[in-house]
N, C-alpha and C positions, 0 to 999 in steps of 0.2 A: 516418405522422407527418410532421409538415412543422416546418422548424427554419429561422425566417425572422433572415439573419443570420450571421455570422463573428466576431463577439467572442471568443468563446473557442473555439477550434483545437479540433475532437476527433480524436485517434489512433485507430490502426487497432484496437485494443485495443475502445476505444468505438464503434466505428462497427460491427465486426463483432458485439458485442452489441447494438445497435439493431435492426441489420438482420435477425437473428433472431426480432423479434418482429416488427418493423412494415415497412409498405412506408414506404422514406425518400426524400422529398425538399428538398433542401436550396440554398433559396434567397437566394443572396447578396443586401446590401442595397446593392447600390450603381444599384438600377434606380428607376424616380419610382415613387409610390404605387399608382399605377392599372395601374403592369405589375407590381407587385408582388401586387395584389389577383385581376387577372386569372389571373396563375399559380397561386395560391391555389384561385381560384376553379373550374379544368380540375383540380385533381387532387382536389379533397374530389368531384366529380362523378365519377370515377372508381374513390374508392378510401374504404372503410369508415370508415378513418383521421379519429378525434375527436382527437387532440392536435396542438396546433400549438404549437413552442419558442420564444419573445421573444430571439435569440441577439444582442441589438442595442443598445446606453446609449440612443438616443435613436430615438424615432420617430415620422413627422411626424404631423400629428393625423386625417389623412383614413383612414391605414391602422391608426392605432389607434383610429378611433372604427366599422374595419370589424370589427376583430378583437371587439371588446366588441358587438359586433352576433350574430357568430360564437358566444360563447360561453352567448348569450340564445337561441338553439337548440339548445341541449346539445355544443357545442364545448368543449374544456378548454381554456385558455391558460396556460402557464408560462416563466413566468422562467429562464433558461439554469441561475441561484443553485439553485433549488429543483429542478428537472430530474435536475443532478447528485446531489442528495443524495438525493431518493427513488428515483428509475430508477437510478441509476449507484452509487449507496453510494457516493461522496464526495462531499469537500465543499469549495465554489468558496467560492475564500483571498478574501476580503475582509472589509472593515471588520466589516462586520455580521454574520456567518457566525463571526468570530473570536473575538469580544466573549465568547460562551456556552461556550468551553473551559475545564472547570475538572476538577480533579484529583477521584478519588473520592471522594465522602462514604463515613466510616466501614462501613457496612453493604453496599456495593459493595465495598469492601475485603475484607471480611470473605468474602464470598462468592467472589471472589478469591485470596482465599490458601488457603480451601478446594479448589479448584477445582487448585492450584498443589501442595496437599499429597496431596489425593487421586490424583490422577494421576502429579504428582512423582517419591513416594516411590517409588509401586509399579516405573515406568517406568527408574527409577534400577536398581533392584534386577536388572527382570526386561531388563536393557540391558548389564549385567555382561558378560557375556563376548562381546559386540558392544567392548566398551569393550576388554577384554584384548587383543582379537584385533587391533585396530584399533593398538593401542601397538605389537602385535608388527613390522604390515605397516609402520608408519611406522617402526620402527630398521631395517627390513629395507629400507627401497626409497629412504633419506633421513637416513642414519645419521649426518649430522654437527649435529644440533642436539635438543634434546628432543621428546618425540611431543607433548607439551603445550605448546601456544599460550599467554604470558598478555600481556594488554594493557589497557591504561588506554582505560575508553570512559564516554560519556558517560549517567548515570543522571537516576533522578527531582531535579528538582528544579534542573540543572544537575550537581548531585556526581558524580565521577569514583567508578569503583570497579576494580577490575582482574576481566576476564572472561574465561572459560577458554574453551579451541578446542582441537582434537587439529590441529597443524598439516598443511597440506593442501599447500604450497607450499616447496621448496628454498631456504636462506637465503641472503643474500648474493649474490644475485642485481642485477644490470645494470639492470634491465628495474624498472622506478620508478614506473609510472604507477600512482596508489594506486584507479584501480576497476580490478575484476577482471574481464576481458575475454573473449570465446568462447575456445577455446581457449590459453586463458592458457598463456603459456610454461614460468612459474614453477611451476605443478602437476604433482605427479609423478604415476603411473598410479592409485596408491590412494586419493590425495589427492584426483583428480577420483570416485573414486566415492562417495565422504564427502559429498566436497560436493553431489550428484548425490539423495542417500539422506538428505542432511540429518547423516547419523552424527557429521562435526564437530562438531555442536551439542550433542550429547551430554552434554560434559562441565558445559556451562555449567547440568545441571542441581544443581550443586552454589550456582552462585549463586541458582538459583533456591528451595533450601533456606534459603541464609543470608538470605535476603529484600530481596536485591539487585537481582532482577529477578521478573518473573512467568514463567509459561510463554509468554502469551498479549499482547504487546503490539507498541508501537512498535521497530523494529530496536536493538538498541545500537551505535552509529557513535562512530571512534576520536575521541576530545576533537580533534586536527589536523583532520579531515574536520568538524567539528560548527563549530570555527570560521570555515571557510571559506563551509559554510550558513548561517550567520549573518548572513553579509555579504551574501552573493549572494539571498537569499530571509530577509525581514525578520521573516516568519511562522512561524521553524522551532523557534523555540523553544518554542512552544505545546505542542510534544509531550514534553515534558518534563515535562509537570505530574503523570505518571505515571510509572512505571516502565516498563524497558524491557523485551522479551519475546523470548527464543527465538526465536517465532514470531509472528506477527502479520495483521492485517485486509489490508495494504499486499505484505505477504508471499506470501502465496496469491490476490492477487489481478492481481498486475501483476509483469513480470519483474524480474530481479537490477540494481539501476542498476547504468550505466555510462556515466553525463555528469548535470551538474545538472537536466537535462531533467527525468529520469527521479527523480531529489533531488523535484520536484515536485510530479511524480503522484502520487508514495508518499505525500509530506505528506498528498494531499488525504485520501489512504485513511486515514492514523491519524490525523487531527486529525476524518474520520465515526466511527472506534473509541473516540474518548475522548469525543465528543459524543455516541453513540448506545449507551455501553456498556449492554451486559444479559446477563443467563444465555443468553440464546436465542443473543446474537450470540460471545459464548464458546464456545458448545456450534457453531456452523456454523463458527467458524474453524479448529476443531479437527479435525470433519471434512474441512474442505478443505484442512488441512494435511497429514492421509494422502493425500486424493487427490494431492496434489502432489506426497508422497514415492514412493506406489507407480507416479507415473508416471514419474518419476524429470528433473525438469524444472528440479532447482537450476542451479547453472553451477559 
């Protein structure tokens, strides 16, 4: 694969999924046309590799009337925009990429909250004394505040709802920084294996009965943190047009933020979840949501 161009930074995150499938080379554009085409031209002689990425706003017309030459021999050519959403499952924040977010149609829904009761209930039930046992460790390891979390976060639509957590963190604590960091200070020994095991999340299967959230979506982030995204990333709102989820597309695919950076990447992931929703991509989030659990990879 050859990715002609630096428009859009890829992380190691992407880069080490690329390089699993394809031999990458990745040429910046700040060289003239003909040493561009030249490089081009020693690595397709080289290497099996039919895709070549457009990672570039403008390009002069000699090296893009080679590349439409390229692709008149069975070369592919893609757009950095379309790249990410087919190869990578997200999706690059722009104008036009944005436009097409829209909340479920009723029969999406429907299938969703099936989806939300069928597993739901059962998971509530057969979670019970995971839940008991988890209230026990937290009076025992953290005994000055309730084993239950509640907090005001941000739902479909913009609306606030209060969302439940078995807390994982000692109160009244010094230590202020509102993302949760490697080894976070404020976590006490149980509380990191909660969060670790996902167990925290537990409770919030009660909102997901009152139909306040799904099982499966965009994270719920505290109303203080959602206004701060608002400002810094003008796009973030979009994920709102759904409810929020337990678990989610952004969630199993990319680590726990911790700086807006990280606020971004996720965007891309749930703003492809609410564009590309289906039973298929429900049923593989779900799976990869065990995988995540049984590897034990929360923070």
């Amino acid at each position: 694969m050859i990715i002609i161009g630096n428009e859009y930074e890829f992380n190691n995150i992407e880069l080490s999924a690329i390089k699993k499938r394809y031999n990458l080379i990745n040429i910046p554009y700040n060289k003239s046309s003909q040493e561009v085409i030249k490089i081009v031209n020693k690595f397709l002689s080289q290497n099996r590799s039919k895709i070549i990425v457009l990672n570039v706003k403008n390009v002069e017309q000699e090296l893009m009337e080679y590349l439409i030459e390229l692709t008149k021999r069975g070369y592919k050519l893609i757009e950095i925009e379309n790249f990410l959403e087919n190869y990578l499952n997200k999706l690059y924040i722009s104008p036009n990429h944005i436009t097409c977010i829209k909340s479920y149609n009723k029969w999406q829904y429907f299938q969703k909250r099936i989806v939300d009761l069928i597993i739901g209930l059962p998971l509530a039930i057969v979670t019970t004394p995971i839940m008991l046992f988890s209230v026990y460790k937290i009076k025992k390891e953290s005994p000055c505040a309730p084993p239950i979390f509640k907090q005001i976060r941000v739902g479909k639509d913009g609306k606030t709802f209060v969302c439940y957590k078995f807390r994982s963190m000692h109160v009244n604590c010094d230590y202020v920084n509102k993302y949760t960091q490697t080894n976070d200070p404020r976590i006490f020994k149980y509380g990191r294996f909660m969060r670790k095991t996902r167990i925290d999340e537990l409770p919030q299967l009660l909102n997901v009965l009152k139909g306040e959230m799904h099982l499966i979506g965009p994270r719920a982030e505290w109303i203080d943190l959602v206004e701060n995204y608002e400002k810094e990333l003008p796009n973030y709102h979009f994920r709102h047009k759904v409810a929020p989820g337990i678990t989610g597309w952004a969630q199993v695919n990319y680590p726990y933020g911790q700086n807006m950076e990280d606020t971004r990447q996720k965007l891309m992931y749930d703003l492809y979840y609410i564009k590309h929703w289906n039973l298929w991509l429900e049923i593989k989030t779900v799976f990869k949501t065990v995988s995540v659990i049984l590897s034990r990879k929360g923070l």
